[in-house]
C-alpha positions in Angstrom: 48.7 -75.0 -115.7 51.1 -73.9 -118.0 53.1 -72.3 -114.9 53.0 -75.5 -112.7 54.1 -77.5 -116.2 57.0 -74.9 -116.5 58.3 -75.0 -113.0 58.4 -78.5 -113.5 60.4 -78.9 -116.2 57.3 -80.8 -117.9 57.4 -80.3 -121.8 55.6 -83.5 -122.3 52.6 -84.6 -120.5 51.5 -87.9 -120.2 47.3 -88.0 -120.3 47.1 -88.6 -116.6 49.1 -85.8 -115.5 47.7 -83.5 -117.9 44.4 -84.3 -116.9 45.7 -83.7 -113.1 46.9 -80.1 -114.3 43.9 -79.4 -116.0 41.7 -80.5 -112.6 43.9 -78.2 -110.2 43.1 -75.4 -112.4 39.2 -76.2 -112.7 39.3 -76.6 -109.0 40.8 -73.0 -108.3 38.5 -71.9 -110.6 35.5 -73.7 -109.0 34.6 -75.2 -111.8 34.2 -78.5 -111.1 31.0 -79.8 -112.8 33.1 -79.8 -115.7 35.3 -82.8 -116.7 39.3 -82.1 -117.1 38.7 -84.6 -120.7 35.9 -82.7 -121.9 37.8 -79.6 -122.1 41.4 -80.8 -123.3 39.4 -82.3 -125.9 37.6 -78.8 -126.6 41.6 -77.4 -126.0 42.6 -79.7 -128.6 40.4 -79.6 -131.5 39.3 -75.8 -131.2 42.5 -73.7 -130.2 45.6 -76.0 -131.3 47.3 -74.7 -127.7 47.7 -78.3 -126.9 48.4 -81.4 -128.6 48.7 -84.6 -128.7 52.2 -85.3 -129.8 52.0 -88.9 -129.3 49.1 -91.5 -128.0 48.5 -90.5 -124.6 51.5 -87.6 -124.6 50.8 -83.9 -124.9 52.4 -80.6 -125.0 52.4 -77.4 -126.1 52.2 -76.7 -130.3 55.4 -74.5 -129.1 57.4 -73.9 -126.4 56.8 -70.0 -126.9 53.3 -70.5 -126.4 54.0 -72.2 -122.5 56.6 -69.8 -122.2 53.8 -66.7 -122.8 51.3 -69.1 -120.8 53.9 -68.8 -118.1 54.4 -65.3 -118.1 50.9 -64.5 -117.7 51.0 -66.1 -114.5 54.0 -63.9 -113.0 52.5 -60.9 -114.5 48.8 -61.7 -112.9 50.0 -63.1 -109.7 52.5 -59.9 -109.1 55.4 -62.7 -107.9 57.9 -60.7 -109.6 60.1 -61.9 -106.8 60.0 -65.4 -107.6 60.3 -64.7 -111.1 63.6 -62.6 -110.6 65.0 -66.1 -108.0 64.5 -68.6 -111.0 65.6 -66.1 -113.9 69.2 -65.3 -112.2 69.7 -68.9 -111.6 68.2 -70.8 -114.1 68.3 -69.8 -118.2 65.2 -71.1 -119.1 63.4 -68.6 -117.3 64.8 -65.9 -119.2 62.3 -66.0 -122.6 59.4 -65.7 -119.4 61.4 -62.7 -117.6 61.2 -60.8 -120.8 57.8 -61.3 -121.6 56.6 -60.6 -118.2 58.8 -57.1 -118.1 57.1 -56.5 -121.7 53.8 -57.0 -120.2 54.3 -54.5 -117.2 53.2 -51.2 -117.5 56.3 -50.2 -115.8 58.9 -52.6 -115.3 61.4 -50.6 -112.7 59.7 -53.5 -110.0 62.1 -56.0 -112.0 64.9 -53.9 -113.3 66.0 -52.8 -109.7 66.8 -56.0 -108.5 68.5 -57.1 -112.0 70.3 -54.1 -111.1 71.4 -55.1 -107.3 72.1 -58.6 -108.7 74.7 -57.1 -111.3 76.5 -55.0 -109.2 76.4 -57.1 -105.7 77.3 -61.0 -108.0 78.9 -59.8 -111.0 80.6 -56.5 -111.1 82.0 -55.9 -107.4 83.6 -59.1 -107.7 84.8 -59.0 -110.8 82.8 -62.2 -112.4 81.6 -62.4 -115.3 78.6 -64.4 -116.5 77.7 -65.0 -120.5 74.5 -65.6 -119.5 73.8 -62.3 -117.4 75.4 -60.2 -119.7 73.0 -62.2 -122.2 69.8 -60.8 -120.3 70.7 -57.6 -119.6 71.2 -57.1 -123.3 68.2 -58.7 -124.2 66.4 -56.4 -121.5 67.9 -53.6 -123.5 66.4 -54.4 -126.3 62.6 -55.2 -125.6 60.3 -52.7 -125.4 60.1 -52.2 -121.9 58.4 -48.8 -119.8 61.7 -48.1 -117.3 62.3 -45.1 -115.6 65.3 -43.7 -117.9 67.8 -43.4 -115.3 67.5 -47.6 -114.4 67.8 -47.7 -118.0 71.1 -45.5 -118.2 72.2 -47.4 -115.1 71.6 -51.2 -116.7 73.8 -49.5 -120.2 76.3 -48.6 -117.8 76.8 -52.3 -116.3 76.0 -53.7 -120.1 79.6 -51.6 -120.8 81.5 -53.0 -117.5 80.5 -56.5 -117.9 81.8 -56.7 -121.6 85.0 -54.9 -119.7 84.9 -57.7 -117.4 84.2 -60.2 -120.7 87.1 -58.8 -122.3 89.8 -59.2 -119.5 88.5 -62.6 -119.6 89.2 -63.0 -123.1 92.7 -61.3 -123.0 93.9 -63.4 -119.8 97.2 -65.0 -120.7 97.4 -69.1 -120.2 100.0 -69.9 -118.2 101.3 -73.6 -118.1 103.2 -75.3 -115.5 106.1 -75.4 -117.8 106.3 -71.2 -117.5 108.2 -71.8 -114.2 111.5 -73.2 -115.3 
């Protein structure tokens, strides 16, 4: 629930659509003697996960807890490939992508394309990116299981994409008055 929710930008759920989440779920579950109320009512007054923010408009008690919710889902359902498509492209996957790599016992299966990504978007052709360079140091600094060379490798393009940050930075302005 919390996956389709996040994929679809939906922080606030109105009760039908909740109730709508809540029945795809029970359905996959095959759990469908019980009613999608009777349990966001049991969600609601027994875990806090939920709640009801307004009459008739729910969400999460925080966003880190549909964020987690989210992450689960990557890290159960092994798409680690759609995970890495909406992380490069869209910054509020990143919070997810680090607490999926967390939760893997080894977490090479995500870092290798992070890797590619760097080299083959950023660093080949000289672009740089705040938010990429924003990831790969946050990637840095969880506690992730990598082999040690990825992680050497990742350090290395941490180094060449402040480089790239810094020629940025130092670029002189030039205005059109310059040419007379």
């Amino acid at each position: 629930m919390a996956y389709r929710a996040f994929d679809k930008d939906l922080i606030y759920f109105d009760h039908e659509t909740l109730r709508d989440l809540i029945r795809v779920e029970l359905n996959y579950l095959d759990l469908t003697d019980i009613s999608p109320d009777v349990l966001l009512k049991e969600i609601e007054s027994h875990n806090g996960l939920l709640l009801e923010f307004a009459p008739n408009v729910y969400c999460f008690s925080h966003l880190t807890f549909h964020e987690y919710l989210t992450a689960l889902y990557y890290h159960d359902t092994k798409q680690y490939a759609e995970l890495f498509h909406k992380t490069v492209t869209d910054p509020k996957y990143m919070e997810v992508f680090l607490m999926c790599i967390e939760k893997m016992y080894k977490a090479d299966e995500l870092i290798m394309p992070l890797l590619s990504h760097i080299q083959n978007v950023y660093i080949k052709k000289d672009s740089y990116s705040e938010y990429i360079h924003g990831l790969v140091a946050n990637v840095l600094s969880c506690k992730v299981f990598m082999d040690h060379r990825l992680r050497a490798i990742l350090k290395e393009l941490e180094l060449k994409l402040e480089q790239l940050e810094l020629e940025i930075i130092e670029e002189p302005v030039h205005s059109d008055d310059d040419d007379t």
